[in-house]
N, C-alpha and C positions, 0 to 999 in steps of 0.2 A: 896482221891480226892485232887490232887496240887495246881488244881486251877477251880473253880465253874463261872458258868454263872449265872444271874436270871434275868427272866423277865418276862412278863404278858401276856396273850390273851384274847380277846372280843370275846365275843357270847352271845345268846342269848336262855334262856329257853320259850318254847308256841312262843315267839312274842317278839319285841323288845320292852324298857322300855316305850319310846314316845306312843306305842300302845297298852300300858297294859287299857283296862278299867275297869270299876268299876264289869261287869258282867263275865269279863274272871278274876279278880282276886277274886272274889268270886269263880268260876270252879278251878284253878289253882293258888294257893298263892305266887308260885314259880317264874309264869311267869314274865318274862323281860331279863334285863341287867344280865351276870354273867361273871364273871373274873377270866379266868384260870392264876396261881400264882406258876412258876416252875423254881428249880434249877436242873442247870444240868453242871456235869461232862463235863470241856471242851476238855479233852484229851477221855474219856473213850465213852463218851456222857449216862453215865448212868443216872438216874435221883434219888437222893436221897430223894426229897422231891416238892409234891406238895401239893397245896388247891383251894378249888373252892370258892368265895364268892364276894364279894363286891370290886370296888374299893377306900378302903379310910386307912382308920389310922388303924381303927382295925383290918380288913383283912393281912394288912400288917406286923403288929407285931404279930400276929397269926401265921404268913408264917416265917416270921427269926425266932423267939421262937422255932418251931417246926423243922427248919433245923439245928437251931446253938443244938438242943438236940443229931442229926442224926451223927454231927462231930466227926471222932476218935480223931484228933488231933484239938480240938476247936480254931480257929483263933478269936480276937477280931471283929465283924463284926463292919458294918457301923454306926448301928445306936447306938450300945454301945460305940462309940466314943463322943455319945454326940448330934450327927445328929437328927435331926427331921422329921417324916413324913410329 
């Protein structure tokens, strides 16, 4: 891959997060907010790496950890520059 895109998508498991209540997340733990987390092949449009989970710090270094592992040729990413979530 020469050069990778990444970026995120909003959906929703059961119900959105505003309408989880206390009786649907006793049925369903899962339900609410989830964030699709995907790189992908800008020439090729393959996808070497995706994850599903939260929007925040953890999910995020979960998601570069697991693609910067997928690289044949590992480029320095962004946030090994020093950058912060």
């Amino acid at each position: 891959a020469a050069a990778c895109n990444s970026t995120n998508f909003w959906g929703f498991c059961y119900c959105k997060e505003k309408t989880v209540t206390p009786k649907i997340e006793a049925k369903n733990p899962s339900a609410g907010d989830v964030w699709l987390w995907v790189a992908m092949d800008a020439e090729s449009k393959l996808v070497p790496c995706w994850t599903l989970g939260d929007r925040d710090a953890s999910a995020a270094n979960a998601f570069i950890a697991d693609f910067a592992l997928r690289l044949k040729h590992r480029e320095q990413t962004w946030m090994e520059k020093g950058n912060q979530v």
